[in-house]
N, C-alpha and C positions, 0 to 999 in steps of 0.2 A: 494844066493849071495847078499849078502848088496851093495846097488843101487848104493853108493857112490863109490865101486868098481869094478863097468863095466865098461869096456873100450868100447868106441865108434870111431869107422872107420867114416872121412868122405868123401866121394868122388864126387869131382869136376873136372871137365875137366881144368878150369883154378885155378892158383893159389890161395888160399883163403885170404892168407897175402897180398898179394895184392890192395889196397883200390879202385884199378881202376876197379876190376872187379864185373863186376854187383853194379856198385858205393859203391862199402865199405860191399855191403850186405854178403858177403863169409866170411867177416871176422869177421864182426860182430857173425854171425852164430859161428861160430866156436869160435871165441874167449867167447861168451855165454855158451856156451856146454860145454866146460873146463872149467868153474867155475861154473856149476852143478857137474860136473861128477868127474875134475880133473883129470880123464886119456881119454886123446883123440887121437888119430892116425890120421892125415892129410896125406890121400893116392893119394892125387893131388898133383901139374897139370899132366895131363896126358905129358908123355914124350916119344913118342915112337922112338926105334930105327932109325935107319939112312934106314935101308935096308925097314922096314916096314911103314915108314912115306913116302918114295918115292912110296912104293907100292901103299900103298892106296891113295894117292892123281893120281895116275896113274889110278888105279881102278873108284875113281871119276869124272875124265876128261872124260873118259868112258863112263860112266854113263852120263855124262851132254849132251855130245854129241849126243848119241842114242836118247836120250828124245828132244833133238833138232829135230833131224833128222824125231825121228817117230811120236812125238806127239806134234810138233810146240810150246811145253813150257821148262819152267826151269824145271831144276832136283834140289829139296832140296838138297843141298851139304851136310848140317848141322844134319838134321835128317833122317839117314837113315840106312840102314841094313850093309853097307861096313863100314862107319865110325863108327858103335857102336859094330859092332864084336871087330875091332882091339881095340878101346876102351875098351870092353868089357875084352879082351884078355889081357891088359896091368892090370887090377884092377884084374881082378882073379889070378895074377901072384903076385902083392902086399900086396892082403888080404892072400895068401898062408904064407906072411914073416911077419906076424905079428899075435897077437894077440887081437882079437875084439870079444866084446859079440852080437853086434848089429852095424848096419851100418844105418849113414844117410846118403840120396843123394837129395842134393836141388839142385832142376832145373837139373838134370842130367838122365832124359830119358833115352837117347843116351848111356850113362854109364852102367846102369844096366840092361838095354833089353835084352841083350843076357851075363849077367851075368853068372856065373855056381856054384857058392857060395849057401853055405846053412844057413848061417849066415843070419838070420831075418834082412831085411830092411826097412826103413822110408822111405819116397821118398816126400819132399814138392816143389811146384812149382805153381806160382800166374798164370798162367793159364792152359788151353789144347790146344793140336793139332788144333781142332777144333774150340777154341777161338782166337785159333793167325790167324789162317789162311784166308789173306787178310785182317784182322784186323789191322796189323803191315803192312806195303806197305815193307819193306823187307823177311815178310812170305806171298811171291805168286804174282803173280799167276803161281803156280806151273802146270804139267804135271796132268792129271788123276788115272798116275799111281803112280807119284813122293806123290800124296795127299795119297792116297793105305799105300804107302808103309810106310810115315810119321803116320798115324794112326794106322798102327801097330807097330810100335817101342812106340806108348806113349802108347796103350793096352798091349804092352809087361808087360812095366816099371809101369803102376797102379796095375796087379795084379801079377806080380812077389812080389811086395812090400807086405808087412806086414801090414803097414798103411799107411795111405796117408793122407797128410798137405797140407790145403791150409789157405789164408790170406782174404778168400772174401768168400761171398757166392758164384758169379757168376761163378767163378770158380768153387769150392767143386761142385756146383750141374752139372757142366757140367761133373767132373767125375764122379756122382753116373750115371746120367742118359744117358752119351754119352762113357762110359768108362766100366762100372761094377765096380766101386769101391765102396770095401767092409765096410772097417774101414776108411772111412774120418773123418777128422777134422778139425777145423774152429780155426785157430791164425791166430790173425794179428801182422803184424811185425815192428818194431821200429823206430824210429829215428835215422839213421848215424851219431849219435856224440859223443864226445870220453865222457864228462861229461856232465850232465843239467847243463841248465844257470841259470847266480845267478838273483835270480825274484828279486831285486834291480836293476837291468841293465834290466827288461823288463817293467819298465813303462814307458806308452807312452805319449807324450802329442801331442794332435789333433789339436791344435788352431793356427798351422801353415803348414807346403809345410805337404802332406801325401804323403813316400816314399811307391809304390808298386813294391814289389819284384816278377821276372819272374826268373825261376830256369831250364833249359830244353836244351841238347842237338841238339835236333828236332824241330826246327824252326816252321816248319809246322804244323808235327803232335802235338804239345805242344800246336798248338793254336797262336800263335805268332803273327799273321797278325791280331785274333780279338784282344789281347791285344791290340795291337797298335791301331787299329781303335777307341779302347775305351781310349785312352790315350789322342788321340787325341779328342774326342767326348767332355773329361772330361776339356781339355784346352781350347777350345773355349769354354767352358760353363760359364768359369770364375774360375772353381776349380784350387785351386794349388796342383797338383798332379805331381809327380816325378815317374818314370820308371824306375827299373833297370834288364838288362837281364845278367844273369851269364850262362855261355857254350853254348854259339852259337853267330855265328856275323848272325842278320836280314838282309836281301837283302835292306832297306834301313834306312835311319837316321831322327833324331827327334831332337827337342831341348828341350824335356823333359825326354829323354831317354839317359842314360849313359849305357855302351856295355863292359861285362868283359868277354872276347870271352871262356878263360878256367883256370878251377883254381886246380891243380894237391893235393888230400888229401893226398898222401904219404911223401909231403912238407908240413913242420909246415907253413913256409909262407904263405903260401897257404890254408891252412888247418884256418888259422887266420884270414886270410880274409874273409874264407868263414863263418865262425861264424858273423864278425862284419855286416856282410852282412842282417842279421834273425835278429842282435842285434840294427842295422838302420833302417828296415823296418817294418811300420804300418801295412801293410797288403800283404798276398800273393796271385798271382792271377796269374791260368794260365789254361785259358779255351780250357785245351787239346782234341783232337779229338779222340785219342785212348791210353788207358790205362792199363794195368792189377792191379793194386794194388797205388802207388804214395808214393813211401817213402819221398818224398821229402815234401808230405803235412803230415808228420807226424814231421818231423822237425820242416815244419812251425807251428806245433801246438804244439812245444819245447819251445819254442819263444814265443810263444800268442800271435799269425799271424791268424788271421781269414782266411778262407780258400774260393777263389772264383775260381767256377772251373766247370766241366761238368759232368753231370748225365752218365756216357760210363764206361763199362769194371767192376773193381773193384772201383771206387772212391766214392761209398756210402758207403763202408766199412769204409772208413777214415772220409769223411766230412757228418755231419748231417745236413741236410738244416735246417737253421735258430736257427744252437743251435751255432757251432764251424766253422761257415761260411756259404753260398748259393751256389746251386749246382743246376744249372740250363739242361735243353732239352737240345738236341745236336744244334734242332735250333733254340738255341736264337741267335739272333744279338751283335753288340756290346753296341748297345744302351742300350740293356735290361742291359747287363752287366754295362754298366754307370749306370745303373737307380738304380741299388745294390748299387754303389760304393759311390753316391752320396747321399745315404740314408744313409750311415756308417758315412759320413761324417756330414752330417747333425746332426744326433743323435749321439752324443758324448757317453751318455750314452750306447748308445745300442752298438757301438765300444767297450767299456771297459768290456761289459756283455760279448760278444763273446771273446774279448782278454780272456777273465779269463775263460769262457769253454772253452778254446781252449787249454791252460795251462792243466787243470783239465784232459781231454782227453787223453792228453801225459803221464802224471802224471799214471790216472786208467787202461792205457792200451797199449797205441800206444809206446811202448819201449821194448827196448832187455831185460833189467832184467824179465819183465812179460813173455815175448814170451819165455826166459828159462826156466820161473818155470812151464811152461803151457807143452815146447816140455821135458821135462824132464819126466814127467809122461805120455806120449806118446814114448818116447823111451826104458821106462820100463814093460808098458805094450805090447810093439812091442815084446819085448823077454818073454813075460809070454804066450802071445799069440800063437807062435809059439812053444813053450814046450810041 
C-alpha cells in the first residue's frame, strides 16, 4: 500500500474542529495528518445516545457515591472503566462504518481501553495516569480505588496501542518505566497558529517600556501570583516593565498590568488579537507550577519571545535554559525571576541572541509541519508493525 493511500481514523472524545479543545491542539493534529496522508476519517466527538448517556452518567453518580461513602474520596469521573466501555462501545460501532488502515488516539486513553478493533493504533498524550495524578489539583485526590482503576484504563490504552507518542521525555519514560510501553516515541509538538509570522513584524526594540506577556487559563497553577510579585519587584526597581495576562482575570490589580480575561480562536477577532498579543510582546514569562508539555511556549518562540518559566513536568522539552530562555527550580522566588528579567534588560544584546534562538527553535522543531513529517513515519510503521 502506498503510504500516501492509508487512510487514518482519528479518535477523540471531543471535537477536533473545534480550536477550544485542548486549545487548538485536536485540530492542529488532525488538520496536520490530512496533509500527510490526505485521507483521514475524524470518528469524534463522542456522541452517545440519549438512552446510553443517561445511563452512564447514572452508572457514574453511582460510582461517585459508593467511593464517598466507602473510601471518604472522589471517584475519577473522567477516567474510568463505565465511561471508556460506553466510549469504547460508540468508536467500535464507527470504526465498523468506515474504512481505516490505522488509528490515531491523542489523549484518548479512555477511548481505546476497552476498544475491540483490530485496526493497529497510535495513541499520543503529553502525560501519564501517574504524572497527572495530584500534579494537576483537578487530578485528585482521588479514592485508592478510583487511582486502581485510573491505572488501569491508561495500561489498557499503552499496550492495547501499536506505538506510543509522547512530546517530552518526562513523560515517554514515565510510560516505558511505569506503563510497559513498548514502541514509544519522543515528538514534540507545535505552535497553535494558523501561519508563521512575518520576521519583519518580529523585531524588537529594547530601549523603552518591555511588554511581558502571561498566557494561562490557571491563575494559580500558571504561576500567576509569582508573575505579579515579579512585576511588581521589576517596578519599584525603576524598570519599565508592562504585564499582560490573556485567559484568566488575577484575584487582584496592578498598574502595570493590563487583563484580557478570554479570547475565543474559533473568532478571527479574536484569533487577531491573539497574535498582536506575541507581535507586542518582548518577552514571555509564566513561572507555572505544574505542566505537561506548554504549547503556548512554543508560540512564544514563534514570535521570538524568550521563554522564562519553571523546571516542572514537560517544560525542558521546549525551553533550554540560557539558549531560548531561563527555566528555573520550582523554588525560586520572584526576585530570582526579576534577577533574569533584569539581566535581559540590561544586555540588549543578549535579548536579541535569545530572541533569534528562540525563532530558530520554532523554525527546527517546535511546529506542526515537523511533528507531521516525524507522526507520519510512526503511523506507517504503526501498520508495518502490526502485519
Amino acid at each position: 500500500m502506498n503510504d500516501k493511500n492509508m487512510i487514518v481514523g482519528i479518535i477523540t472524545a471531543k471535537d477536533p474542529w473545534d480550536k477550544r479543545s485542548w486549545s487548538g491542539t485536536y485540530f492542529r493534529m488532525s488538520q496536520q495528518i490530512k496533509k500527510e496522508f490526505g485521507n483521514v476519517v475524524l470518528l469524534g466527538p463522542v456522541k452517545l445516545s440519549r438512552f446510553n448517556y443517561v445511563k452512564m452518567q447514572l452508572e457514574l453518580l453511582v460510582s461517585s457515591i459508593a467511593h464517598i461513602i466507602f473510601y471518604q474520596k472522589k471517584f475519577n469521573r473522567l477516567h474510568n472503566h463505565i465511561r471508556s466501555r460506553y466510549h469504547g462501545h460508540f468508536f467500535d460501532h464507527k470504526i465498523k462504518t468506515t474504512n481505516v488502515d490505522v488509528l490515531f488516539a491523542p489523549t484518548a486513553s479512555v477511548e481505546i481501553a476497552h476498544l475491540k478493533t483490530d485496526i493497529p493504533i497510535c495513541y499520543f498524550s503529553d502525560t501519564t495516569f501517574k504524572l497527572i495524578y495530584n500534579y494537576y489539583d483537578s487530578f485528585g485526590p482521588f479514592s485508592s480505588k478510583s487511582v486502581k482503576i485510573s491505572n488501569e484504563i491508561e495500561f489498557l490504552a499503552i499496550n492495547k496501542s501499536i506505538t506510543q507518542v509522547y512530546p517530552s521525555s518526562w513523560a515517554l519514560n514515565s510510560a516505558k518505566e511505569d506503563y510497559n510501553a513498548k514502541n514509544p516515541f519522543l515528538v514534540k509538538m507545535g505552535a497553535n497558529i494558523d501561519e508563521n509570522p512575518n520576521k519583519k513584524d518580529l523585531i524588537k526594540q529594547y530601549d523603552s517600556e518591555i511588554n511581558i506577556l502571561f498566557v494561562g487559563v490557571d491563575w494559580k497553577r500558571k504561576g500567576g501570583d509569582i508573575a505579579l510579585e515579579t512585576i511588581d519587584y521589576l517596578d519599584k526597581k525603576g524598570y519599565k516593565v508592562h504585564l499582560t495576562v490573556c485567559g484568566c482575570i488575577p484575584p487582584q490589580t496592578h498598574p502595570r498590568m493590563t487583563v484580557i480575561p478570554f479570547l475565543d480562536k474559533n473568532k478571527q477577532e479574536d484569533m487577531l488579537k491573539f497574535k498582536s498579543l506575541f507581535y507586542e510582546a518582548h518577552l514571555f514569562f509564566m513561572p507555572t507550577r505544574a505542566e505537561c508539555f506548554g504549547i503556548v511556549f512554543c508560540e512564544a518562540n514563534a514570535y521570538g519571545l524568550p521563554v522564562i518559566t519553571t523546571d516542572t513536568g514537560g517544560t525542558s522539552s521546549v525551553v533550554e535554559d540560557g539558549v531560548n530562555g531561563f527555566i528555573l527550580p520550582e523554588s525560586a522566588t520572584s526576585k530570582a525571576y526579576a534577577d533574569l528579567i533584569m539581566k535581559l534588560i540590561d544586555d540588549k544584546e543578549l535579548f536579541r541572541k535569545m530572541s533569534n534562538m528562540a525563532l530558530q527553535k520554532y523554525e527546527e522543531g517546535l511546529n506542526w509541519t515537523h511533528w507531521g513529517k516525524e507522526m507520519k513515519k510512526i503511523l506507517v510503521l504503526t501498520k508495518k508493525l502490526a502485519q
